[in-house]
C-alpha positions, 0 to 999 in steps of 0.5 A: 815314095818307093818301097824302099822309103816307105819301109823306112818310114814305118820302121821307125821307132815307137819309143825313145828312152833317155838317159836324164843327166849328161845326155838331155841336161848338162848338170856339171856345174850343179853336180861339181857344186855338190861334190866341192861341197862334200869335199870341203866338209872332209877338208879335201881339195876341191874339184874343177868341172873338168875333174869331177866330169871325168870322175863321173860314174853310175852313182854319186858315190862312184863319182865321190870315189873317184874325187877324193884323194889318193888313201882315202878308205872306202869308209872316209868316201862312203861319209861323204856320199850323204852330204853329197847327195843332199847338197845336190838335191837342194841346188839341182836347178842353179846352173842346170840346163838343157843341152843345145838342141835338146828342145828342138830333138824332142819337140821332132819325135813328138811330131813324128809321134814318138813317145818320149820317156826319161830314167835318171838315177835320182829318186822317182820324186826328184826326177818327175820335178826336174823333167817337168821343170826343163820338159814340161809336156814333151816327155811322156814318162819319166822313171827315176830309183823306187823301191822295187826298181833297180838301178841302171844297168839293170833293166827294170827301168827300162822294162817298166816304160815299156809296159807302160808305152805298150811296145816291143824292144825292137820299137825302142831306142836308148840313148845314153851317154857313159858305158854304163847306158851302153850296158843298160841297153844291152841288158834290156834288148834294146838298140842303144845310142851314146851322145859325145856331147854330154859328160863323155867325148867320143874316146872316152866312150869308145875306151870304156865299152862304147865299141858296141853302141851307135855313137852321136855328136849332135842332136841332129845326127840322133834325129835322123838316127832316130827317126829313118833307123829301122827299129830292127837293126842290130842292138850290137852294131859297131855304127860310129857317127861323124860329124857329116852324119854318115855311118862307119864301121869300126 
């Protein structure tokens, strides 16, 4: 191995943080099920998958807002939020799966021996069970809403896996997948990846803030991002990923 190589090998990261919903697990169906649900009880029209995937934001109530009909008060969507919430807590498993991949991605970083770790914006309770069920042993940490904790884009999520992990923000990498997951790793210091394979394609995470991240189409590509990447590249770099792997400016 020359110097070149091996500086490589010990540059990789130390921790890999993700995004739990629309990067590691496809919940469309469960989470389209949950907003149809809410709907239906106010008498609105229901959504299709596709719908309710481009309406998806950074909470369920963003998601409900961009559902409901054109008119609809803040008030009347604000209602809906609840039973939302609740129908997709009691039926978050039905057609809930790991992406295509997925298993194979975290199954590589341990063996490389990198820590894994998990945020979602659902409570800590629910999120720990979700990742044990779809996980089991691969994920080291999993950190979901808690009182004292604020939600993504703030960094306290973040922060806390960091402390626990014991390492730096130039030994971190997060992965996400809407421009929210852009900002968190922007606001946490930390080098921030975006997958297209999940609740956003490639243009939409482009138009929506995504200039500043390293944009991915498979789980492969994240691999190999993930493990030959020196942890200090830099956190605002315009890579964009193709589907031959490379890397171009943008």
């Amino acid at each position: 191995m020359d110097a070149a190589e091996n500086m490589v090998t010990l540059m990789k990261y130390s921790a890999v943080i993700f995004n739990l919903d629309g990067t590691l697990l496809d919940t469309l169906g469960d989470l389209t099920a949950a907003v149809n649900h809410a709907l239906k009880g106010a008498n609105y029209p229901e959504k299709t998958e596709e719908e309710v995937r481009k309406a998806i934001g950074n909470s369920m109530g963003e998601t409900i807002r961009h559902s409901v009909p054109r008119g609809t008060t803040w008030e009347e969507s604000w209602e809906l939020i609840e039973p939302c919430d609740k129908y997709f807590a009691e039926n978050c498993t039905e057609q809930t799966k790991a992406y295509k991949g997925v298993l194979k991605l975290l199954d590589a970083l341990k063996k490389e021996g990198i820590k894994v770790a998990v945020i979602a914006n659902r409570t800590d309770e629910q999120a720990k069970a979700i990742c044990k069920k779809f996980f089991g042993r691969r994920v080291a940490l999993t950190v979901g809403e808690k009182e004292g904790v604020k939600k993504s884009p703030a960094p306290d999520m973040l922060i806390e896996i960091m402390k626990e992990f014991d390492v730096s923000m130039n030994e971190v990498a997060y992965v996400g997948n809407i421009a929210t997951d852009v900002q968190l790793a922007k606001n946490a210091g930390v080098k921030g990846f975006a997958v297209s394979w999940g609740f956003k394609d490639r243009n939409s995470i482009e138009n929506h803030g995504g200039r500043g991240t390293t944009i991915v189409d498979t789980p492969e590509e994240l691999l190999a991002l993930l493990v030959k990447a020196p942890a200090s590249a830099d956190n605002h770099s315009n890579d964009i990923v193709g589907l031959d792997g490379k890397i171009a400016q943008v």
